[in-house]
ZAGUTOR-949004 format. One record per atom (N, C-alpha, C, O): residue number from 1; residue in one letter; chain; atom name; y, z, x. Coordinates in steps of 0.2 Angstrom, whole numbers, plus 2048, in hexadecimal, padded with zeros to 3 digits. Atoms other than C-alpha are relative to their C-alpha. Layout:
N
[bafi NUM, "A", "A", "CA", [Y, Z, X]]
...
This chain:
96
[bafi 1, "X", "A", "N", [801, 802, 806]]
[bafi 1, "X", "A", "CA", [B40, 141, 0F0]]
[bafi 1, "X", "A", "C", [806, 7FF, 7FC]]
[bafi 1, "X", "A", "O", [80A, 803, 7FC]]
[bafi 2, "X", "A", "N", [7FC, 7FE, 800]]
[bafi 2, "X", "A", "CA", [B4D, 13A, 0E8]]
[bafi 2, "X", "A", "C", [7FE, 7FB, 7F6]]
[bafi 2, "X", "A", "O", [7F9, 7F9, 7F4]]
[bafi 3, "X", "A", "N", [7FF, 801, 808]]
[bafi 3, "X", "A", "CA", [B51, 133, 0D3]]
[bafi 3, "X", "A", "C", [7FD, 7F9, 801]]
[bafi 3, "X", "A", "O", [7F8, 7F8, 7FE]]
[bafi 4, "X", "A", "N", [802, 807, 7FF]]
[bafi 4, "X", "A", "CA", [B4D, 120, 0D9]]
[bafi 4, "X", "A", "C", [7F8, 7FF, 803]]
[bafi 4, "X", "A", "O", [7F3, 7FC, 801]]
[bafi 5, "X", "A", "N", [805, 800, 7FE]]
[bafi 5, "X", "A", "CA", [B3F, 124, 0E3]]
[bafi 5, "X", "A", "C", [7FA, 802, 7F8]]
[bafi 5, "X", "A", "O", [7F5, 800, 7F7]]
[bafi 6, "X", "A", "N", [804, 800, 807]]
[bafi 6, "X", "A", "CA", [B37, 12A, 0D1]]
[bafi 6, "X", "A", "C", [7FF, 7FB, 7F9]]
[bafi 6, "X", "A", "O", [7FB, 7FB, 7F5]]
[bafi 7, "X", "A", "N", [801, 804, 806]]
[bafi 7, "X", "A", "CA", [B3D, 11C, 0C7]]
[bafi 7, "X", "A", "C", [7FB, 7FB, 803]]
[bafi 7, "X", "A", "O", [7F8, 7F8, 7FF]]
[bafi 8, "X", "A", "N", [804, 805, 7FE]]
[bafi 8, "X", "A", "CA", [B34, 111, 0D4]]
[bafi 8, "X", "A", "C", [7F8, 801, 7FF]]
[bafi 8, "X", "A", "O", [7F3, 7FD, 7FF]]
[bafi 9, "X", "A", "N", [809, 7FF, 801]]
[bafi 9, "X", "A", "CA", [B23, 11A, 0D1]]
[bafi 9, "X", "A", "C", [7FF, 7FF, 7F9]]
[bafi 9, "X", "A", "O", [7FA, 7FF, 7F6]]
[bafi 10, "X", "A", "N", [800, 801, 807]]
[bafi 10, "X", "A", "CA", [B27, 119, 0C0]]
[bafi 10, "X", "A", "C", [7FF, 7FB, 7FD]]
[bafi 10, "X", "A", "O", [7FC, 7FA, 7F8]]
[bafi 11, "X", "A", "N", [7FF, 808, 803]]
[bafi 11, "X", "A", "CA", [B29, 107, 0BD]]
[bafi 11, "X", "A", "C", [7FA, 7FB, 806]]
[bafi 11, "X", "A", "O", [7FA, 7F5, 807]]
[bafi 12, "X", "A", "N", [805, 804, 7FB]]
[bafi 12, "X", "A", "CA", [B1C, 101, 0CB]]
[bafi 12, "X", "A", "C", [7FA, 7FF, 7FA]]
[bafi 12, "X", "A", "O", [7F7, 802, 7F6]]
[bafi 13, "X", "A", "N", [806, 802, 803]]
[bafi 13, "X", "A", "CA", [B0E, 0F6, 0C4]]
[bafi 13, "X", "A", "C", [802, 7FE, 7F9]]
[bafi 13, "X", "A", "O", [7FE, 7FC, 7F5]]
[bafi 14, "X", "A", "N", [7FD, 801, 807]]
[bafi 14, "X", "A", "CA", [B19, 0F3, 0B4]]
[bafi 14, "X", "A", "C", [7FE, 808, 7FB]]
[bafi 14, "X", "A", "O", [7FB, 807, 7F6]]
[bafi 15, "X", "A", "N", [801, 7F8, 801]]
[bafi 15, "X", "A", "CA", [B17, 105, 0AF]]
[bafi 15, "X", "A", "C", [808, 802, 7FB]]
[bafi 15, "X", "A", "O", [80E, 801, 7FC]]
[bafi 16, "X", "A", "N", [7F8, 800, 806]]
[bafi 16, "X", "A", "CA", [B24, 109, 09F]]
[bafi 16, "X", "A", "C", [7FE, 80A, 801]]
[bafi 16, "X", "A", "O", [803, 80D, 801]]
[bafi 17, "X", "A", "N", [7FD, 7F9, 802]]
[bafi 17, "X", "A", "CA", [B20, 11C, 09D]]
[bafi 17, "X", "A", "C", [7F8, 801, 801]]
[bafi 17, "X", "A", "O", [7F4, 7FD, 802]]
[bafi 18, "X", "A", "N", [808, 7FD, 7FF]]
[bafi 18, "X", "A", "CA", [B0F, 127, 0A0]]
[bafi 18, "X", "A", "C", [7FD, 7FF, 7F6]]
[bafi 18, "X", "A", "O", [801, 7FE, 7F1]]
[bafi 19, "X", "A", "N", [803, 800, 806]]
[bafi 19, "X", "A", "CA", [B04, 128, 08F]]
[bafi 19, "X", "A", "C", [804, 806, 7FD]]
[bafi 19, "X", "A", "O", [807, 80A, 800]]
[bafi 20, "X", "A", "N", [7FE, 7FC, 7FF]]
[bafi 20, "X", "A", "CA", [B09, 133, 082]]
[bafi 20, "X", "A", "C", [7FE, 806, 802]]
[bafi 20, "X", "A", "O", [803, 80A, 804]]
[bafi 21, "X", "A", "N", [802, 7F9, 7FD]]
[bafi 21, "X", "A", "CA", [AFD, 143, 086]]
[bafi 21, "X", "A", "C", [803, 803, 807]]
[bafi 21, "X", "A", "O", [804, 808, 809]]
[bafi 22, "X", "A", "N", [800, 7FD, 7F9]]
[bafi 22, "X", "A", "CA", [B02, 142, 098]]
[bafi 22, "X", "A", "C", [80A, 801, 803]]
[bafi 22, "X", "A", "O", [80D, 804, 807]]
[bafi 23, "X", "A", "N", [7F9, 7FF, 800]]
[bafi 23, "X", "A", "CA", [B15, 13E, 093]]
[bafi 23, "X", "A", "C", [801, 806, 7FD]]
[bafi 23, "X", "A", "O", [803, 80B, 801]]
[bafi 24, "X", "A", "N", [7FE, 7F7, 803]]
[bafi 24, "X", "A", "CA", [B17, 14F, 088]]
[bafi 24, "X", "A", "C", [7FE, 805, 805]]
[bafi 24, "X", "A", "O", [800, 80B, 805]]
[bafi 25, "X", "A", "N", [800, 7FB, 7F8]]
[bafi 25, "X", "A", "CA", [B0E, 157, 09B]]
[bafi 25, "X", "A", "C", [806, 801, 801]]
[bafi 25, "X", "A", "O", [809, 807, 800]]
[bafi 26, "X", "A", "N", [7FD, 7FF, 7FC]]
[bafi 26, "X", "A", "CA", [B1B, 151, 0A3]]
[bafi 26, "X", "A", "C", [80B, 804, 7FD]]
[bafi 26, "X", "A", "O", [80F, 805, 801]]
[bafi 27, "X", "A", "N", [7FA, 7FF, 803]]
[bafi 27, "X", "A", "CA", [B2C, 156, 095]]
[bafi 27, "X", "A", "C", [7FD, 808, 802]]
[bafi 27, "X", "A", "O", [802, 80C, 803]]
[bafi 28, "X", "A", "N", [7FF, 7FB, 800]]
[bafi 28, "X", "A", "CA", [B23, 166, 096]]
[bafi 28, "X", "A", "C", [801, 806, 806]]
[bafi 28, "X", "A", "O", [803, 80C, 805]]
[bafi 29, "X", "A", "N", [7FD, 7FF, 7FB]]
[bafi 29, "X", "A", "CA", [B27, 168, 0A8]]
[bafi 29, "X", "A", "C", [807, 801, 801]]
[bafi 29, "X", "A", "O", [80A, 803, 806]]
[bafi 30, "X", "A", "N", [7F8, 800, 7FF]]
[bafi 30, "X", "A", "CA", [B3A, 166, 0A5]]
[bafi 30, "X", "A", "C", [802, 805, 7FE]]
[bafi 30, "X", "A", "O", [802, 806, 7F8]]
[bafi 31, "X", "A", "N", [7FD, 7FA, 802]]
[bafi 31, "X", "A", "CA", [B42, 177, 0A6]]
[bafi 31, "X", "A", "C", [807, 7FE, 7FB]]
[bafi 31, "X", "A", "O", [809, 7F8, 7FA]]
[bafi 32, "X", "A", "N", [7FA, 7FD, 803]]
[bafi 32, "X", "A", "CA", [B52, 17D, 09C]]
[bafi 32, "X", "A", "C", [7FF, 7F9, 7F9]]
[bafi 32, "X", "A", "O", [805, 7F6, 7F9]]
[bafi 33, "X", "A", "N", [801, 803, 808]]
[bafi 33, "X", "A", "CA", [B4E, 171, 08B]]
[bafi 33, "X", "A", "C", [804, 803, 7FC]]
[bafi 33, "X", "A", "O", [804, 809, 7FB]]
[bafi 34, "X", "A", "N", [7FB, 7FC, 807]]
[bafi 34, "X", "A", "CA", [B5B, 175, 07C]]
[bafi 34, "X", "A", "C", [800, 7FC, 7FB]]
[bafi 34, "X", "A", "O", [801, 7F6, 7FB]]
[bafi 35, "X", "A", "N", [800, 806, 806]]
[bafi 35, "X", "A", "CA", [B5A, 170, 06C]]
[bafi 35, "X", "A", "C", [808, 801, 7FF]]
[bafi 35, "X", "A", "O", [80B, 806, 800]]
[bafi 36, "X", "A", "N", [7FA, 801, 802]]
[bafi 36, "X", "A", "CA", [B69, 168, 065]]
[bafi 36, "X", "A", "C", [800, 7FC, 7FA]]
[bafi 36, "X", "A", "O", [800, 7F6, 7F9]]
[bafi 37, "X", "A", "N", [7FF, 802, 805]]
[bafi 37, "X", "A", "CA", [B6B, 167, 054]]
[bafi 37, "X", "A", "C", [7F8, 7FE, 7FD]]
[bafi 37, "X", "A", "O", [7F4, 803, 7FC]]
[bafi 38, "X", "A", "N", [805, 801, 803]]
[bafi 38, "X", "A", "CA", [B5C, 15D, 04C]]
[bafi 38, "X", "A", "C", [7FA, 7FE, 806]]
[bafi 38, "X", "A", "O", [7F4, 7FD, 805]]
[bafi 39, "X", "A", "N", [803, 803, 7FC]]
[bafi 39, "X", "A", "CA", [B58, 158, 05E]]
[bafi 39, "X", "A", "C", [7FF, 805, 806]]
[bafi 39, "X", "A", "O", [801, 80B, 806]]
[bafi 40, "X", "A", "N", [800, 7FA, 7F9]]
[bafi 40, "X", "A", "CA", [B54, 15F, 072]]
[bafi 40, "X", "A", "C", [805, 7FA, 806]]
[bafi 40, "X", "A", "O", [805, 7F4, 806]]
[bafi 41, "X", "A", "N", [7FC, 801, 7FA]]
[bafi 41, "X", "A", "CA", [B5E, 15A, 081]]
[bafi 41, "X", "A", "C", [7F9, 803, 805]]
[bafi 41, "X", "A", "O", [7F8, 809, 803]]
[bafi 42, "X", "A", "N", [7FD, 808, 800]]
[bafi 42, "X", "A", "CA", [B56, 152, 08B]]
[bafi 42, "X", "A", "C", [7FB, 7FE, 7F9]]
[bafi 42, "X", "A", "O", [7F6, 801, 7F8]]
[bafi 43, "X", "A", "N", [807, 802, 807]]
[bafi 43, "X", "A", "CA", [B4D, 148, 07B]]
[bafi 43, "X", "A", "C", [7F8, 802, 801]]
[bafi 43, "X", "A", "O", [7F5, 802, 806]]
[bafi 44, "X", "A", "N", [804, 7FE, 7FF]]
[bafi 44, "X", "A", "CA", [B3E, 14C, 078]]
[bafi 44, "X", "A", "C", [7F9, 7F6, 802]]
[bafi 44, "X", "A", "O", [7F9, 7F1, 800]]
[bafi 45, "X", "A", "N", [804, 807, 7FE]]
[bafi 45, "X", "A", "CA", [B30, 13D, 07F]]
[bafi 45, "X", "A", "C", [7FD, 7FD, 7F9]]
[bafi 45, "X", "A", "O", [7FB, 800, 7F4]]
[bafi 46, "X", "A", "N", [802, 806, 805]]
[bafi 46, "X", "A", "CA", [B2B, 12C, 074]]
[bafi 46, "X", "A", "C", [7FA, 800, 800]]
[bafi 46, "X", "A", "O", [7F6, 7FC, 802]]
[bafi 47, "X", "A", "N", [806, 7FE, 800]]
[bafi 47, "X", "A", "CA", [B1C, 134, 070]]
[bafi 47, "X", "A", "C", [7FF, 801, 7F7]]
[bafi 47, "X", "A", "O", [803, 7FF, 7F3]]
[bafi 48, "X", "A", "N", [804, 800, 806]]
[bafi 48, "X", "A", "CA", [B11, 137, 05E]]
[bafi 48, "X", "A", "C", [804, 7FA, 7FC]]
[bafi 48, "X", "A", "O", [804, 7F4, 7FF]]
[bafi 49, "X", "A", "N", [7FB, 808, 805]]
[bafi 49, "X", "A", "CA", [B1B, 129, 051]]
[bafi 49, "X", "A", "C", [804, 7FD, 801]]
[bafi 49, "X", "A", "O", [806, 7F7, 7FE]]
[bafi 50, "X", "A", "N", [7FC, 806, 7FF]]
[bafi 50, "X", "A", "CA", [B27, 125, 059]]
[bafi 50, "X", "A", "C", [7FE, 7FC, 806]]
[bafi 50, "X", "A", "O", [802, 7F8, 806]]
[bafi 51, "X", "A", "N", [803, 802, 7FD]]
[bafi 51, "X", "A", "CA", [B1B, 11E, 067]]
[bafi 51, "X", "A", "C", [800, 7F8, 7FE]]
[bafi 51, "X", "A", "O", [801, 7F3, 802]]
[bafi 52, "X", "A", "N", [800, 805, 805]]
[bafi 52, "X", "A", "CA", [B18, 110, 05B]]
[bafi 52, "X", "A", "C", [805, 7FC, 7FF]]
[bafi 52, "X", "A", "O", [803, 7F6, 7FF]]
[bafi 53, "X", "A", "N", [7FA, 800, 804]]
[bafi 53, "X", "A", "CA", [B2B, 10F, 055]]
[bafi 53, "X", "A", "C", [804, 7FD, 809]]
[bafi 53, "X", "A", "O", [807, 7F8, 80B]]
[bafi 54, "X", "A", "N", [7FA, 801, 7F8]]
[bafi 54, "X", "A", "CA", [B33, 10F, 068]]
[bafi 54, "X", "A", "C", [7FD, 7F8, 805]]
[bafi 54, "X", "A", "O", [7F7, 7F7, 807]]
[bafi 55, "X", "A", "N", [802, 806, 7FD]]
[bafi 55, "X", "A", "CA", [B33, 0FD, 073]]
[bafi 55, "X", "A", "C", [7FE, 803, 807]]
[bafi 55, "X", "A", "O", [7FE, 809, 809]]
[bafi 56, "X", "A", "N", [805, 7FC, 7F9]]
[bafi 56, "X", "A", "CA", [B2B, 0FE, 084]]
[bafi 56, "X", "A", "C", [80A, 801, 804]]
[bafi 56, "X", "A", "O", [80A, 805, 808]]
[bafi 57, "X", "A", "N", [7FA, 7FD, 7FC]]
[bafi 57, "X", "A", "CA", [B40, 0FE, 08B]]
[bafi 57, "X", "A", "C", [802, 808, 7FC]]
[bafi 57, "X", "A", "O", [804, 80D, 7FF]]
[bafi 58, "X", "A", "N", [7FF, 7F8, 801]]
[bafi 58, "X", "A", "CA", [B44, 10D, 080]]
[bafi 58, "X", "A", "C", [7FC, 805, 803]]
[bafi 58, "X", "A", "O", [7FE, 80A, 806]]
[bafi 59, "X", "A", "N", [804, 7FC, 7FA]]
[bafi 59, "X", "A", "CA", [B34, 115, 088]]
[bafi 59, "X", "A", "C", [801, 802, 807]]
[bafi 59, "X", "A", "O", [7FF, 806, 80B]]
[bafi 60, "X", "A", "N", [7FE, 7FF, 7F8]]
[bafi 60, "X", "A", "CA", [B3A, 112, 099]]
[bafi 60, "X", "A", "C", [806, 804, 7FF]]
[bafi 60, "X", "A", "O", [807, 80A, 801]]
[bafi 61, "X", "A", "N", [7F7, 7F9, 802]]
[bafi 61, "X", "A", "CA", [B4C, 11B, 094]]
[bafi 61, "X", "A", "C", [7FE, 803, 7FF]]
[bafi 61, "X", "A", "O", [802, 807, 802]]
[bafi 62, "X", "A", "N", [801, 7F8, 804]]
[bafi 62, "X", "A", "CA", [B45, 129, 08D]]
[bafi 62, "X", "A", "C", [7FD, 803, 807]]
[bafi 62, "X", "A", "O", [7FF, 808, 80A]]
[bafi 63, "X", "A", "N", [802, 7FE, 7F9]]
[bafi 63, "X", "A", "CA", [B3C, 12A, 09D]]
[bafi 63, "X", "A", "C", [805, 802, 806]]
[bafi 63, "X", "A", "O", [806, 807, 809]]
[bafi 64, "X", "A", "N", [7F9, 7FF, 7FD]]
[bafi 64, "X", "A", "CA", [B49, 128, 0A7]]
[bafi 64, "X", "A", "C", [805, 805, 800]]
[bafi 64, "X", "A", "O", [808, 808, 804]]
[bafi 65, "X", "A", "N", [7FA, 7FC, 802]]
[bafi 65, "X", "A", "CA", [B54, 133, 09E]]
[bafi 65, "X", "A", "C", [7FC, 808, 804]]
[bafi 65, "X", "A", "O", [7FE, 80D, 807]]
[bafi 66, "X", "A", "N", [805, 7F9, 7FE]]
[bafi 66, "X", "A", "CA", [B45, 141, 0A1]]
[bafi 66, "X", "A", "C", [800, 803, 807]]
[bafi 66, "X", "A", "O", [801, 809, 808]]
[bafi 67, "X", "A", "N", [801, 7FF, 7FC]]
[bafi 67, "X", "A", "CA", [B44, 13D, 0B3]]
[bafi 67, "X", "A", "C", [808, 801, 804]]
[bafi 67, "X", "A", "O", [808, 803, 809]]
[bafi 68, "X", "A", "N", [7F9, 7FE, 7FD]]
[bafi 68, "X", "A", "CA", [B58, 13F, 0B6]]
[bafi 68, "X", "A", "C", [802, 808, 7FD]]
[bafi 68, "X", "A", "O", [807, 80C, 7FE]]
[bafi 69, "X", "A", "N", [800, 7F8, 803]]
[bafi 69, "X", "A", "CA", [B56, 151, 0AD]]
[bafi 69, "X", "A", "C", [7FB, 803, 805]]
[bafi 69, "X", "A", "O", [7FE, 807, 808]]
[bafi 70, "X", "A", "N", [801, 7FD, 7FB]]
[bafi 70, "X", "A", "CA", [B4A, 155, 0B9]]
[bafi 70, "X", "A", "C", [804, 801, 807]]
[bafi 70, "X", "A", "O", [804, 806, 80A]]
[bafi 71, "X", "A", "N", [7FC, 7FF, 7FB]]
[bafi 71, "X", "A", "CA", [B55, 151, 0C7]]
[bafi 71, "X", "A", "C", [808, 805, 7FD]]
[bafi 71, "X", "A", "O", [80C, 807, 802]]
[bafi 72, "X", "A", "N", [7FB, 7FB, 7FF]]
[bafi 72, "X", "A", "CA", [B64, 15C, 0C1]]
[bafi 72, "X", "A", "C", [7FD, 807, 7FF]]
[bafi 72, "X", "A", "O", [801, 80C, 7FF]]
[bafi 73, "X", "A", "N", [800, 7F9, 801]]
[bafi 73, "X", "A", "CA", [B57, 169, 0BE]]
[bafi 73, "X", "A", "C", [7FC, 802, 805]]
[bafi 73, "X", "A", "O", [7F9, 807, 805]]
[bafi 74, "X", "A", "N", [802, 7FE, 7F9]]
[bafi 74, "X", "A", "CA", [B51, 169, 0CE]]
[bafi 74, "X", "A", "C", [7F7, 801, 801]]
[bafi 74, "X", "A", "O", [7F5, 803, 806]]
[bafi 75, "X", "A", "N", [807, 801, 7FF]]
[bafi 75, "X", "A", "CA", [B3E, 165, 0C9]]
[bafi 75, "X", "A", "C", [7FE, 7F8, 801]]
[bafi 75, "X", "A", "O", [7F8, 7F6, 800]]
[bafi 76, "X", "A", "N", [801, 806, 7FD]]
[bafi 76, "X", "A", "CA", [B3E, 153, 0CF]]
[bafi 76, "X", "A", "C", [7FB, 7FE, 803]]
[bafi 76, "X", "A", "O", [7F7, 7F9, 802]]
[bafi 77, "X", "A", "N", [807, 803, 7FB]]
[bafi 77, "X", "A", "CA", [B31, 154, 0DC]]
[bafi 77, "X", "A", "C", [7FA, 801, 7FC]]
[bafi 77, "X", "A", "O", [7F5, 7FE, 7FC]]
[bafi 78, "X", "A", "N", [808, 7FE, 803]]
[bafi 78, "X", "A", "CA", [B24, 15D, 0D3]]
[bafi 78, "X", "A", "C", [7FF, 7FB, 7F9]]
[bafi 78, "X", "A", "O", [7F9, 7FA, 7F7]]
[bafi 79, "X", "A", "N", [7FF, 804, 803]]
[bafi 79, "X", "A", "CA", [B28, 14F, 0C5]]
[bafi 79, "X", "A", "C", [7FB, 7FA, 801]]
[bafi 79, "X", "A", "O", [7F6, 7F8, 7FE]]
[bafi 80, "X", "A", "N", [801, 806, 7FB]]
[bafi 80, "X", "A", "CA", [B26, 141, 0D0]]
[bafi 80, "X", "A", "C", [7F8, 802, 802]]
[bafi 80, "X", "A", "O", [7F4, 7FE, 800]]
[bafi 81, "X", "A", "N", [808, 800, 800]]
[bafi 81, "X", "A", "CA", [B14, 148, 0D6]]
[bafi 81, "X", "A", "C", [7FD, 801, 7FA]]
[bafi 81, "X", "A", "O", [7F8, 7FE, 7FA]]
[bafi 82, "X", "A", "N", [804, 803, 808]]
[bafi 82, "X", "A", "CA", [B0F, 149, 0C4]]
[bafi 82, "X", "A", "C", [7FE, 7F9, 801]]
[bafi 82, "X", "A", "O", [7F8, 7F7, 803]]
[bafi 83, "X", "A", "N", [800, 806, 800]]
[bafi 83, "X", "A", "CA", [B13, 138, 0C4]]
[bafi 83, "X", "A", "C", [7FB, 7FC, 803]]
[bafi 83, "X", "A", "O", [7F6, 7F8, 802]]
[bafi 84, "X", "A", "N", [806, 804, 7FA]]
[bafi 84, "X", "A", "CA", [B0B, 132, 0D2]]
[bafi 84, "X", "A", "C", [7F9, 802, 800]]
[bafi 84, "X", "A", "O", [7F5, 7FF, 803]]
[bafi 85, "X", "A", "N", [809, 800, 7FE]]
[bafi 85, "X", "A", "CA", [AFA, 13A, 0D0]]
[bafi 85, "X", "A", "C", [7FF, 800, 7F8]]
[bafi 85, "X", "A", "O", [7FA, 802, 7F7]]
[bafi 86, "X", "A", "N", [804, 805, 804]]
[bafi 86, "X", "A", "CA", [AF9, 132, 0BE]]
[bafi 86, "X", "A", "C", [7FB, 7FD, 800]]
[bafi 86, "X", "A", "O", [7FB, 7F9, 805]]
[bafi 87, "X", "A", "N", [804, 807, 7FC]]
[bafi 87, "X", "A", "CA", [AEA, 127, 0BE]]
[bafi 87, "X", "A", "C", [803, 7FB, 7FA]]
[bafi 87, "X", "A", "O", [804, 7FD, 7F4]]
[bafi 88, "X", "A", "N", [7FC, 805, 802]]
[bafi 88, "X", "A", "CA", [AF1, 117, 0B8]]
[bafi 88, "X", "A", "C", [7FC, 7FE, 7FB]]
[bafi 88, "X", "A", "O", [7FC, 7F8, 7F9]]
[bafi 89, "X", "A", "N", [802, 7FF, 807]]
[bafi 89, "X", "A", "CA", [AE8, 118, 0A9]]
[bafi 89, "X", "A", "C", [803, 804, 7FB]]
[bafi 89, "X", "A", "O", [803, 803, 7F4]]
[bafi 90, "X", "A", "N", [7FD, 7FD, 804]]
[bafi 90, "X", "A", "CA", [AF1, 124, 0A4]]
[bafi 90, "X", "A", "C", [808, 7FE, 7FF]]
[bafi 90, "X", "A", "O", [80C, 801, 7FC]]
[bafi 91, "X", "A", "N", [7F8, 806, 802]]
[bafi 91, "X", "A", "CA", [B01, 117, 0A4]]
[bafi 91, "X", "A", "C", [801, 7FD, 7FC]]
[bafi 91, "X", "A", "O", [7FC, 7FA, 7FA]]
[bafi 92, "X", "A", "N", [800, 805, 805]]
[bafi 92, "X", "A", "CA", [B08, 10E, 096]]
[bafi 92, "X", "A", "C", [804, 7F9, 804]]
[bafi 92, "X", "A", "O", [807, 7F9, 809]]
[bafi 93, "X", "A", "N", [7FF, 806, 7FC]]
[bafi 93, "X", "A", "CA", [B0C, 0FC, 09C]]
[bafi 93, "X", "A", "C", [805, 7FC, 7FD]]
[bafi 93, "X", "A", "O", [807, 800, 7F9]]
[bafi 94, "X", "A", "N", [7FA, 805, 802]]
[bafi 94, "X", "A", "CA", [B1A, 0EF, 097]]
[bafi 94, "X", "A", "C", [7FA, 7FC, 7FE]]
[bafi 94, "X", "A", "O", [7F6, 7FB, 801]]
[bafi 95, "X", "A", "N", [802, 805, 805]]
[bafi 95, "X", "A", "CA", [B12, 0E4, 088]]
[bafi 95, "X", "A", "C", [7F8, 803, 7FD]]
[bafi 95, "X", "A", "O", [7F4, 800, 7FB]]
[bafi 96, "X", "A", "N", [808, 7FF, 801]]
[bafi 96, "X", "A", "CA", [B02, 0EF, 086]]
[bafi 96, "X", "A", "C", [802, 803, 7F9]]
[bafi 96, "X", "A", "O", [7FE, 805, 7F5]]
């Protein structure tokens, strides 16, 4: 399991980021979180208002950024099967 094999399950099918309910699942899976100042390391997911506010590429970064904190904290694969047993409804899509 490695960082790329999770962006590729990530972005399969035109896939920008999971919905939000199932994106704040998967942030709450991220160990060691810290807030920093008015914010958290790693940010926290483009979910409730800013959902609306964020383009479908800033939604793929954010994710991205999520999925490269799980590989330095050593929860990548259990991430990755989240991801994958999604049902793709629970995706948000590029232009939807």
């Amino acid at each position: 399991m490695t960082l790329s094999d999770a962006l590729v399950e990530a972005r399969k099918s035109s896939r920008v980021c999971p919905q939000p309910q199932q994106w704040a699942r998967l942030y709450e899976m991220l160990p060691n979180k810290t807030r920093r100042g008015a914010g958290w390391t790693p940010a926290l997911p483009l979910i409730l208002a800013a959902w609306w506010e964020a383009s479908d590429l800033a939604k793929a970064t954010r994710l991205r950024e999520h999925l490269e904190w799980a590989q330095t904290q050593g929860v990548l694969a259990e991430v990755y099967d989240f991801l994958r047993d999604l049902p793709e409804d629970q995706w948000h899509r590029q232009g939807e």
